[in-house]
C-alpha positions in Angstrom: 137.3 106.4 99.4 139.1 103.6 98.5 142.5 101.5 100.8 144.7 103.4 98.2 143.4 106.5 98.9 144.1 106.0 102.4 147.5 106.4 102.7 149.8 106.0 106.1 146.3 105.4 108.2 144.3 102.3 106.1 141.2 101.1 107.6 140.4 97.8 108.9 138.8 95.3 106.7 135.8 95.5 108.7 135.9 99.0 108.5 136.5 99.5 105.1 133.3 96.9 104.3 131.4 98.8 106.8 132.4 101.9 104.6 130.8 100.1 101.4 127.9 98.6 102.5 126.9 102.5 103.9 127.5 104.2 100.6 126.1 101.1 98.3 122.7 101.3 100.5 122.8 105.4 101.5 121.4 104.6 104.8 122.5 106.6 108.2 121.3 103.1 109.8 124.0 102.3 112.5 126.1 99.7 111.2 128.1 97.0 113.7 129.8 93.6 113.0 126.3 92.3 114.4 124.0 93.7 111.5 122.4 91.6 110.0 120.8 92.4 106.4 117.1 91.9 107.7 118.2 95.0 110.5 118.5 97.4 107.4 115.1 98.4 105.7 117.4 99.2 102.1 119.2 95.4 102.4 117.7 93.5 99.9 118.1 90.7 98.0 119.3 93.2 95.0 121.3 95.3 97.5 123.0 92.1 98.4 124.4 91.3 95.5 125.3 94.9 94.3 127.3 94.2 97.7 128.7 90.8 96.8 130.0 92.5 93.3 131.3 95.5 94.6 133.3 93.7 97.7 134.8 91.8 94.8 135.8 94.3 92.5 136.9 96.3 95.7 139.1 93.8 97.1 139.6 91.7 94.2 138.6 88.3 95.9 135.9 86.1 94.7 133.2 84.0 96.6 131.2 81.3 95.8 127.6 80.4 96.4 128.2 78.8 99.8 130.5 81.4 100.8 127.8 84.1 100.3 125.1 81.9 101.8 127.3 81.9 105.2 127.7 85.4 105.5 124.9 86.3 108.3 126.7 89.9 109.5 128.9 92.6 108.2 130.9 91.1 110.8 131.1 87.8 108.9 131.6 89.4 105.3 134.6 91.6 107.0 136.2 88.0 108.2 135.1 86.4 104.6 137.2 89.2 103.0 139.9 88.3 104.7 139.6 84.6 104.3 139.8 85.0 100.5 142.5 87.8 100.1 144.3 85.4 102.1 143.4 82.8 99.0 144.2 84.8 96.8 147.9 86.3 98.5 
């Protein structure tokens, strides 16, 4: 489900990326701010950037290299997000 689909009730950034990363990987893994990719057995390196593209179209921000490389936790991707909707508001 995407923010427009949402209506009167939209879901937190973090939420929403939470939301993502769940269906992109299909896990039932618990997922907080404080997951890290190594925490998820399906999180890797191809996952990632299947996430990285998908956040993107999703939200339609773009993040470099450096960006990407600093984003340890959901929790960190959810403020990144932000950060670069801001950029791009």
């Amino acid at each position: 489900m995407t923010s427009s689909q949402l209506g009167a009730n939209p879901l937190s950034t973090l939420e929403q990326v939470t939301e993502l990363v769940r269906e992109l990987l299909d896990t039932d893994h618990p997922l907080t701010p404080d997951t890290r990719p190594a925490d998820v057995e399906e999180w890797d390196s191809l996952a990632n950037i299947n996430i990285v593209f998908a956040l993107e179209q999703e939200f339609g921000v773009f993040f470099d290299d450096d960006e990407v490389a600093s984003f340890a936790t959901i929790g960190d991707v959810a403020a990144g997000v932000d950060a670069a909707r801001e950029r791009v508001a």
